[in-house]
N, C-alpha and C positions, 0 to 999 in steps of 0.2 A: 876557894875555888870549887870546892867539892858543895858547899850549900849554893854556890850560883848554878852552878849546872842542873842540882836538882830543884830549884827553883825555873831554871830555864825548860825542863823535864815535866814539873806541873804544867804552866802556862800553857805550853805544845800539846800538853794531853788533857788538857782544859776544851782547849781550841776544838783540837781535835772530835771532844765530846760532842761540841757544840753544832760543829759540820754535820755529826753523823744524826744527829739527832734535829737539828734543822732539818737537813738533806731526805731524813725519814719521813718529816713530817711534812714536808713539801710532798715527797711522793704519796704517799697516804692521801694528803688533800687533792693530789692531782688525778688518782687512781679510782674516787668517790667523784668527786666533778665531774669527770668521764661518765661516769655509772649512770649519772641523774640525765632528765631530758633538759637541753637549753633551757638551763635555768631564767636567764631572761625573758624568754618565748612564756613559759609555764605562770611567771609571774604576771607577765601580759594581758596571758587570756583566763587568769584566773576569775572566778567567778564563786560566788556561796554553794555550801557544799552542795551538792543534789541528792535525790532520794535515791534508792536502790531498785532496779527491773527487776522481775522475777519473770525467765524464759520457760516455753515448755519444751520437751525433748528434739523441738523441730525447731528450736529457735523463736518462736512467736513471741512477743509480750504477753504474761499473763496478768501479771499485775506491778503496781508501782508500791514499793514499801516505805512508808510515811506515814507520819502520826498530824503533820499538819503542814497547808504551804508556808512556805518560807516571806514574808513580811520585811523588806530591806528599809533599812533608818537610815535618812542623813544624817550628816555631824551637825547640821546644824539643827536637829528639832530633836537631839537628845538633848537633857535638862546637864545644869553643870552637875547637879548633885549627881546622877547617874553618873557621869566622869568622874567625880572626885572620888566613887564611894569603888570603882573599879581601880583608879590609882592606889587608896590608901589600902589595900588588900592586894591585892594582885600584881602592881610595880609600880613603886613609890618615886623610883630617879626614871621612870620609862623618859622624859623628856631630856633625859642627862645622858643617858647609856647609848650605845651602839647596838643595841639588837642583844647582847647579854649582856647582863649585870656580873660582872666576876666575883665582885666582892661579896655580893651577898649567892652566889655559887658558890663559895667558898664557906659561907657562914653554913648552907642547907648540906655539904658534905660533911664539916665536922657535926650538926647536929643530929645527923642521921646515921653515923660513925655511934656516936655516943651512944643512942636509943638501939641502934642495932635494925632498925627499920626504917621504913622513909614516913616523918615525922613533918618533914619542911621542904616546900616544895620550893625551885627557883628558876622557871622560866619565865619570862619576860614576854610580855603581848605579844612582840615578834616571836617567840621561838614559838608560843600557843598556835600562832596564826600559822605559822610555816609547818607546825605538825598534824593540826587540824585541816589545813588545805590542803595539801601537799603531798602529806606522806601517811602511813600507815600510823598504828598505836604500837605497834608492838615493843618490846623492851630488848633493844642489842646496840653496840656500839655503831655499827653500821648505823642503824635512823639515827643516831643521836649528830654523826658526821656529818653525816646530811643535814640534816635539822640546823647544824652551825651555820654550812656551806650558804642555803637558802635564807636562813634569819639576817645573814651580812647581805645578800643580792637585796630582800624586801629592804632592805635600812637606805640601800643605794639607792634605791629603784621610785619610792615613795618619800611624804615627808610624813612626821610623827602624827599630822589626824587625820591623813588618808589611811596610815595603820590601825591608828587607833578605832577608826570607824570599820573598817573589812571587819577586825575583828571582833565589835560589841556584835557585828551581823552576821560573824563565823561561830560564835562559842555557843553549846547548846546546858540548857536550863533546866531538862528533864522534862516528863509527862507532854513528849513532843513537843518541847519550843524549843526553836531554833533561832538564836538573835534576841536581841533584848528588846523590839518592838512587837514581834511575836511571844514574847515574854509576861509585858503588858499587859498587854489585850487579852494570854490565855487564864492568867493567875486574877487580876485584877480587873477584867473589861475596861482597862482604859488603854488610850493611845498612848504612847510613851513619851507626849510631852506635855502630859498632865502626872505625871508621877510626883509626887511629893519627896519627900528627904526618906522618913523611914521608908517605905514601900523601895525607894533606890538601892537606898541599903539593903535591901533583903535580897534584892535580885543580883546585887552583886557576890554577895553570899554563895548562889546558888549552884555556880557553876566550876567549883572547888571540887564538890561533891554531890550529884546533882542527885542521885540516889537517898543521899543520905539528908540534903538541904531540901527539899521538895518540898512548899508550904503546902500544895493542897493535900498532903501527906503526913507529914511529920512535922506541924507546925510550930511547936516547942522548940524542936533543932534548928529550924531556922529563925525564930527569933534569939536565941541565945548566940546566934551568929552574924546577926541584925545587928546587936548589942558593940557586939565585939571592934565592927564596921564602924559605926558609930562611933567609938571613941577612938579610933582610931582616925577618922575623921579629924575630931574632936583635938587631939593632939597637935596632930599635924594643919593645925590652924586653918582646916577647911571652910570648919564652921563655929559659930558662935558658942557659949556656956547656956543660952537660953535656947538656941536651934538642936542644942544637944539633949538638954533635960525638956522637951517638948517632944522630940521625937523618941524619948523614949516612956513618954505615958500615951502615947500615939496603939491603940488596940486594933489586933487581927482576930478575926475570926472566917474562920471556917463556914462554906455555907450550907453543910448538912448538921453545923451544930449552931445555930441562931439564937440569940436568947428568945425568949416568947412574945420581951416589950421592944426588941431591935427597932433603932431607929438613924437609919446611916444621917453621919453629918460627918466634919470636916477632921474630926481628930479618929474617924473607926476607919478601919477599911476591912471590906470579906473578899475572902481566897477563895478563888472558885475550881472546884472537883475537876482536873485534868483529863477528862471524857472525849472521847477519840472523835473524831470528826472525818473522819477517810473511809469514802466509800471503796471496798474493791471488788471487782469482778468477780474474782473467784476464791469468794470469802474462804471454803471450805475448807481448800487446797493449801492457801497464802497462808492460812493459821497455822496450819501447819508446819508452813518452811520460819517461817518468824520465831515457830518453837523452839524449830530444830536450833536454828542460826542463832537464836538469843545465849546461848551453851557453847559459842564459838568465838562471838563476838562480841565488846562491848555495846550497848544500845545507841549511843553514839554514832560508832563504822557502821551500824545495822542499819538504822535509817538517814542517815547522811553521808554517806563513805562513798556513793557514786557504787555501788557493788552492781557487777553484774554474776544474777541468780541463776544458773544453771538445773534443770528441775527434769523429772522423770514424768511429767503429765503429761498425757495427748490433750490437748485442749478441743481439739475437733468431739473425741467421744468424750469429754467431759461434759462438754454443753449438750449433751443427747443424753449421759446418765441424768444428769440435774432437770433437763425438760420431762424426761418420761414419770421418773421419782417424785415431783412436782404434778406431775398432772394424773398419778396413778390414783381411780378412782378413791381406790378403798383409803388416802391418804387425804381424802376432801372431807372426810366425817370427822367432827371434832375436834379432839384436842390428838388424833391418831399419827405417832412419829414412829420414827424408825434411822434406818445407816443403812449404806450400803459403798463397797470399796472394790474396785478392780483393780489387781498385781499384776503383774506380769511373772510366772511360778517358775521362770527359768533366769530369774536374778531377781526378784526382787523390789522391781522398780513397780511404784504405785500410779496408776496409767489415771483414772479419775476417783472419786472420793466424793459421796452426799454425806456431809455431816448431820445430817437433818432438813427438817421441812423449813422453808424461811430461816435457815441459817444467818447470824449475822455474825461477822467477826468478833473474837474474844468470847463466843457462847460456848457453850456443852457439844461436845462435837462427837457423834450417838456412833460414828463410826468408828472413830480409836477408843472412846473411853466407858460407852455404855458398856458393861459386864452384863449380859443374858445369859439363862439359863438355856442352853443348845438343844433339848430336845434331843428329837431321833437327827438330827443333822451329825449328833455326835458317835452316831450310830455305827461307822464305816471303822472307823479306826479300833474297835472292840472285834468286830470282823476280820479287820486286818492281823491283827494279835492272835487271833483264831487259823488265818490262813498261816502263817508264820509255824505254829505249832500244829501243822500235818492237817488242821480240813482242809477240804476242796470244796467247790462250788456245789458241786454234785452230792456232798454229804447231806445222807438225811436227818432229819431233827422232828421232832416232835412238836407240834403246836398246842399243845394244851394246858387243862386249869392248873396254876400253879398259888400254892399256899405256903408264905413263910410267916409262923407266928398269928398278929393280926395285919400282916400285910400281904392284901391279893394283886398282883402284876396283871394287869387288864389290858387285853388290844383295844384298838381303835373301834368302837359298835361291840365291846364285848362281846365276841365272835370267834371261834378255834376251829382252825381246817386240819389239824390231826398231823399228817406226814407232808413235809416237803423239803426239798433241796433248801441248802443255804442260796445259793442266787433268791428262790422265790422269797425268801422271807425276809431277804432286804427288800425286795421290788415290793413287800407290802409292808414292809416294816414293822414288822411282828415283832412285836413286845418280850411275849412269853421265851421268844428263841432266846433272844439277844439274851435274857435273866439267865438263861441255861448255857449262854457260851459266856458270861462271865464266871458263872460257878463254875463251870469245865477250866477254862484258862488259869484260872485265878487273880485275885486283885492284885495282891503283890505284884505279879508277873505283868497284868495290865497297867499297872500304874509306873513302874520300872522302864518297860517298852514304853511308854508316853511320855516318860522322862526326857527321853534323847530329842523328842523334837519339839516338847514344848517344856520346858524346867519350872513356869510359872503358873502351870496349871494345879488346878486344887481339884484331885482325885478323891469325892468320898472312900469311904472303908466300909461299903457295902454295898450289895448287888441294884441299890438304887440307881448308880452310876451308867449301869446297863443300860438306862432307859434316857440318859441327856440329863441328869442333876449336876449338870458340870455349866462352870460360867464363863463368858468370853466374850471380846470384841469383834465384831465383824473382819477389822483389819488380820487378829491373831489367828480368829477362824480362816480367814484366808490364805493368810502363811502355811499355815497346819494343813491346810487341804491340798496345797502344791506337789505335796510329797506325791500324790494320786496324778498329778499331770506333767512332772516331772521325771516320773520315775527313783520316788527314793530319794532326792536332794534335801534338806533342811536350808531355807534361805531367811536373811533378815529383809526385814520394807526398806526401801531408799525414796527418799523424796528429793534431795538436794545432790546433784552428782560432782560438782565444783562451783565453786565461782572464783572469781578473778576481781581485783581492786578495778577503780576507777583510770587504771593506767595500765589495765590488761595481762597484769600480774596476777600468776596462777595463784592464790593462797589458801583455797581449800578443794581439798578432792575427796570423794567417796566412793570406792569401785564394789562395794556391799560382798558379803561372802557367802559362800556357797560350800556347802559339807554333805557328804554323802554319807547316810544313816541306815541307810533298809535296804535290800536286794530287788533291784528292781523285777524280778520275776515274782515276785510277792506283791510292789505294787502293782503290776498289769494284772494282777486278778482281780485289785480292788476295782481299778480303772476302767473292766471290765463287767462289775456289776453295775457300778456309778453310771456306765451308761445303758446298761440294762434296766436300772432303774427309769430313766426317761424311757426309753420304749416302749417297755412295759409294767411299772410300776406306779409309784405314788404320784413320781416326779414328770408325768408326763406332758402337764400343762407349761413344762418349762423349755418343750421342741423347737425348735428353731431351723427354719427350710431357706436354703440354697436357691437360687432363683427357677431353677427345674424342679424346685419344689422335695430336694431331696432333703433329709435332714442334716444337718452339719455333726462334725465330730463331736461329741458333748458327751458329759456326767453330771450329776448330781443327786443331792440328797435333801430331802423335805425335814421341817421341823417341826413339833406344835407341843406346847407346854402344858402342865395343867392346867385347867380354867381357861385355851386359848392364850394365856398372857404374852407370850412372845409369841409370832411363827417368825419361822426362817426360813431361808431356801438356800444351799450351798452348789454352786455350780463349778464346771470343770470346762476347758478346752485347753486344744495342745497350745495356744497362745495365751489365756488370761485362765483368771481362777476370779469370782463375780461371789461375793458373800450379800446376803441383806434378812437384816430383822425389820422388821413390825410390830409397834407395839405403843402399848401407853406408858409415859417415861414414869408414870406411880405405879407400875407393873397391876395394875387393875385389869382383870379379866376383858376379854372382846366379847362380846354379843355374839350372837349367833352360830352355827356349825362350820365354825372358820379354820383353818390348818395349813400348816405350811405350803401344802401340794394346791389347794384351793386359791389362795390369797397373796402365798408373794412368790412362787411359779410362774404365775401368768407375769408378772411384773418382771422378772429375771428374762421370759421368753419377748416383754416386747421393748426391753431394754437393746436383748441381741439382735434382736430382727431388727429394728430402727438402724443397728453399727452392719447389719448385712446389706438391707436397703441403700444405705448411704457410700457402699462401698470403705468401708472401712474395716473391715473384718474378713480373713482370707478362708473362704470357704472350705479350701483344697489340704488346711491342715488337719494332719491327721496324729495320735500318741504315735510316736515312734519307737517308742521303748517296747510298747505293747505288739505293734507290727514288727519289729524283730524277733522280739520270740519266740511268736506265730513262724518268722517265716525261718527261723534258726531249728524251729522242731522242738525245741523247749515248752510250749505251749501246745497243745494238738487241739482242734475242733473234734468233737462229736456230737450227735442228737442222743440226747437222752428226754426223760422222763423228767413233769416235771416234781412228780411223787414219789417218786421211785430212785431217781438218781441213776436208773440201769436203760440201756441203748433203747431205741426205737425206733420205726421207722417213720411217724408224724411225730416230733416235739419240739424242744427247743432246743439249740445251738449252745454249746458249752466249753468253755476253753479248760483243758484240764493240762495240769501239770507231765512231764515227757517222764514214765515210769508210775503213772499214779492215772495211766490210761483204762475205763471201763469195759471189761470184755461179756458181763456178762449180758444178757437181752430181757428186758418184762415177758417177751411172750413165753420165756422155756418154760415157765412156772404155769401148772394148769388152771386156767380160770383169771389170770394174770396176777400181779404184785397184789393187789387188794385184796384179791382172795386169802392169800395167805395173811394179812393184817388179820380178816376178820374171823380166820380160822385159828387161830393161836389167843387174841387178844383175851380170854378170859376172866378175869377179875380185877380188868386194867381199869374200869370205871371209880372204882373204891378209892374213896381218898384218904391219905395219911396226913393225920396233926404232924407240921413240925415244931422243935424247941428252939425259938429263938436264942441265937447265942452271943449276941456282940452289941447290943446297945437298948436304950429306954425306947425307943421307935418301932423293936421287935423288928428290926432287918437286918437278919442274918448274912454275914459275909460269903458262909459255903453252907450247905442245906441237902437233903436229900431229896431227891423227886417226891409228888405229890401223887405220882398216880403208881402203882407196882410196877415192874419190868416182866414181863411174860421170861421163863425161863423155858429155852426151846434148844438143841443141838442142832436147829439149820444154822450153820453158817453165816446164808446171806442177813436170815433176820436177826442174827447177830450184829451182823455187821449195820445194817439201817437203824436197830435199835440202840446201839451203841453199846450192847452187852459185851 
């Protein structure tokens, strides 16, 4: 009695198992059905995959991302051999099974169990078809539910060569073929119902691993996997003992490696180089997002996934950067290129982009990747490190001959104006100062402080640095220079903000970040030279006027290399931040008396003025960081001097730090400020040899001046001489 009962106790809790776990699994299927869109509907109006849009920040198309158009095959003008050579590789019972093979599902779990990795694959046409059309790639039991769910509707829905054919014109081949007639024609120039046995074979190879099978690529890998087809065939009584050892002395070659005597006939066939055939609009930008997204997404989702591209570009002032940079004189001479990239320096976002002159997709793109030597562009952030550690605008400095070793520090016209304010000597971008306020700072301390906003910069270890021997892209120059129209932010570029699958699912987002690094009462002083400099400096030619002819808010900074080889122009507004080199991509010197303020100024002002013109550019903004600490009393205006550094009653306007205010005036002193220069100056003219100390170049890191310091008990000329 007592083993009936527990007998009767199994059975019941057998049962029991049976319900709970049927009962589960009904719900599970019925809780994923729900999830998906009518699946009959979707099956319906199913169609081959399509390419991917790329929007710009307003929603516009900017461009379609595609390697080539899609070419649909009937089932009846693929060859058998193509059919057999995708059966005997890919699913051998597809005309037996229901949409999964179980048994050999079972065979690819233990063999993947074994290996520890996935070794052997086991989807079946349909399940390819339903993940490739359907649904995403990604790897989670969810798509895998679904992927069933949809594999059984297509098995319903369709007969076996209506599947069979969606999918020879769903699966992709690599180097942009999509479908096995587009396959043909791109590997082989032929139609795909002139494909021969081996040639079938190969292509059915390919889309295993299309990366790794690619003939115009790796054509060794895919003849040993030609091979494999083949006998596989070959077994499975596809084909004959003589169709097998015929197709396998059947020769490929490649058509950048030809023999010399090549002569095509019936037993060679050439692979031909998978070279991109897609024009796009906006080659410059579109390289860019393809970059980005090739690191997100298989190549596959990327160009056939239906994605819709979500982008940070204005396309309205992209087509006005590309017109003006395109038709910028000095850009019609030669072989003369350059970059240039507008940010947006209050997140991030990259508004347009010239990669170069006649950009074509897949080139050298001179805006992210050319490394330039920056010149005096690099000039403000060696200032900024100077304002950080106690000078002011209004400090004076010395413009004179400076000798380290056998290395002399030359201005622009070899030309020295003796005393003036740091504003002045960025607005002429004086050489000699800059070499003296790195030696005052120091490198450690300069290259420490440029750590934090740029980590990938490569700081020389000597006062050369002072002068722009530093390298960088235009796009990085333009991050780095944000900090100056942001006020102190560190931000990363975003090009791609999200996008969403073919079926409006969010699956990538990028909201880019933002860090605060520097005090923004430090940058409003640069900000404030920056556009002192347009005013009245170097960078004047880069003015840009309001329709009442006023100038708009702006800064910026000029560039010019030795030998001319680069110039630059780095600009500033409270909305964008506008970097551009110039130059020859064999960094070969320019001709003539060329410099950044000369030659791509003018190109930066008639870039902006075209986005004024055009109303796209809001004349009325202004720094605000800088206008609050103006109006918080942080900042004071005075006139001072612009030799002197001390009040006056005609000079220039100077924003001085609240406790670091000037009281004294040029006139108390009799005869004025220069009096007393040329009354104490004595034996200033004499120059001192120094001993280079840090490398075979003789550029010393820290150095002593080159001219004496007058020793005096005034005070002030203490204080201007820096004793």
């Amino acid at each position: 009695m007592k083993l009936k009962s527990f007998f009767k106790f199994l059975i019941a809790f057998f049962i029991l198992i049976v319900v709970i776990v049927g009962g589960t699994g009904v719900y599970i299927l019925d809780k994923y059905y729900k999830q998906l869109p009518d699946i009959a509907d979707i099956i319906e109006e199913y169609s081959p995959s399509v390419p991917s849009t790329v929007y710009d920040r307003k929603g516009r198309v900017i461009d379609v991302i595609a390697k080539e158009t899609r070419d649909i095959a009937t089932f009846k003008e693929i060859p058998t051999n193509v059919k057999n050579a995708f059966l005997a590789i890919e699913d051998k019972q597809f005309y037996t099974h229901h949409g999964i093979h179980f048994k050999r599902l079972l065979g690819a779990i233990v063999a993947n169990i074994k290996s520890g990795r996935a070794v052997q694959g086991a989807s079946s046409f349909t399940q390819q078809l339903a993940r490739n059309a359907f649904l995403s790639h990604e790897k989670s039991i969810d798509r895998k539910i679904k992927e069933a769910l949809i594999t059984f509707e297509i098995e319903r829905k369709y007969t076996k060569d209506e599947i069979f054919e969606k999918y020879l014109n769903e699966i992709y081949f690599g180097g942009g073929a999509y479908g096995i007639k587009t396959a043909a024609r791109r590997f082989f120039r032929k139609d795909v119902s002139q494909l021969n046995l081996p040639e079938s074979a190969m292509l059915a190879g390919i889309p295993n691993r299309p990366e790794k099978y690619n003939p115009s690529r790796k054509l060794n890998n895919a003849l040993t996997r030609m091979k494999l087809i083949l006998s596989e065939m070959y077994a499975d009584g596809m084909i004959t003992k003589e169709e097998y050892d015929k197709a396998l002395q059947h020769k490929f070659y490649n058509d950048t490696d030809l023999p010399k005597d090549f002569v095509p006939n019936e037993n060679t066939t050439v692979v031909y180089s998978d070279k991109n055939v897609v024009q796009y609009n906006v080659p410059d930008f579109s390289n860019l997002v393809i970059d980005i997204l090739a690191k997100e997404f298989d190549e596959n989702t990327l160009y056939t996934g239906g994605l819709k591209i979500y982008t940070t570009l204005d396309l309205d002032i992209q087509k006005i950067a590309k017109k003006t940079f395109e038709n910028y004189s000095l850009l019609k001479k030669d072989n003369m290129q350059g970059g240039m990239v507008t940010i947006d320096p209050n997140n991030g976002d990259i508004i347009s982009i010239v990669a170069g002159k006649n950009f074509k997709i897949g080139g050298f793109n001179r805006a992210t990747m050319a490394k330039r030597q920056l010149g005096s562009s690099f000039k403000p952030f060696l200032y900024f490190t100077a304002i950080q550690n106690g000078f002011e605008l209004n400090t004076i400095v010395e413009d004179m001959y400076l000798q380290y070793g056998k290395w002399i520090p030359k201005n622009y016209g070899s030309r020295y104006n003796r005393n003036m304010t740091l504003l002045t000597a960025l607005d002429r971008s004086v050489n000699t100062v800059s070499v003296q306020l790195l030696e005052k700072v120091g490198i450690n301390n300069f290259k420490k402080n440029m750590q934090l906003l740029d980590p990938e910069l490569k700081i020389p270890d000597n006062l050369t640095a002072s002068l722009g021997t530093v390298e960088n892209t235009p796009l990085q120059q333009a991050i780095d220079y944000s900090i100056f129209a942001n006020g102190g932010y560190k931000i990363e570029p975003i090009v791609v903000t999200s996008v969403e699958d073919k079926y409006g699912n969010l699956i990538y987002e990028n909201h880019g970040k933002k860090e605060k690094i520097y005090d923004s009462l430090d940058t409003s002083l640069i900000t404030y030279m920056l556009k002192s400099s347009v005013i009245f400096g170097s960078s004047s030619k880069a003015s840009v006027f309001d329709a009442n002819k006023r100038r708009i808010e702006q800064g910026g900074k000029t560039g010019t290399t030795n030998e001319n080889r680069t110039l630059w122009f780095a600009g500033i507004t409270p909305n964008y931040v506008t970097t551009i080199y110039l130059g020859y991509d064999d960094n070969k010197p320019i001709k003539g008396r060329m410099t950044g303020g000369t030659a791509v100024a003018p190109l930066w002002a008639e870039y902006y003025q075209a986005l004024v013109n055009n109303g796209l550019y809001d004349t009325n903004a202004k720094f605000s960081f800088l206008e609050n600490h103006i109006k918080s009393g942080d900042l004071l205006n005075e006139t001072l001097s612009l030799t002197s550094g001390l009040i006056v009653d005609k000079g220039r306007n100077f924003v001085v730090r609240r406790g670091k205010v000037e009281i004294e005036r040029a006139d108390k002193y009799s005869g004025g400020i220069q009096g007393i220069f040329e009354g104490n100056r004595g034996n200033s003219n004499q120059q001192i040899q120094n001993t280079p100390t840090n490398n075979s170049q003789n550029i010393p890191q820290t150095s002593t001046p080159v001219e004496e310091k007058t020793k005096t008990d005034d005070p002030l000329l203490q204080r201007l001489l820096g004793i």
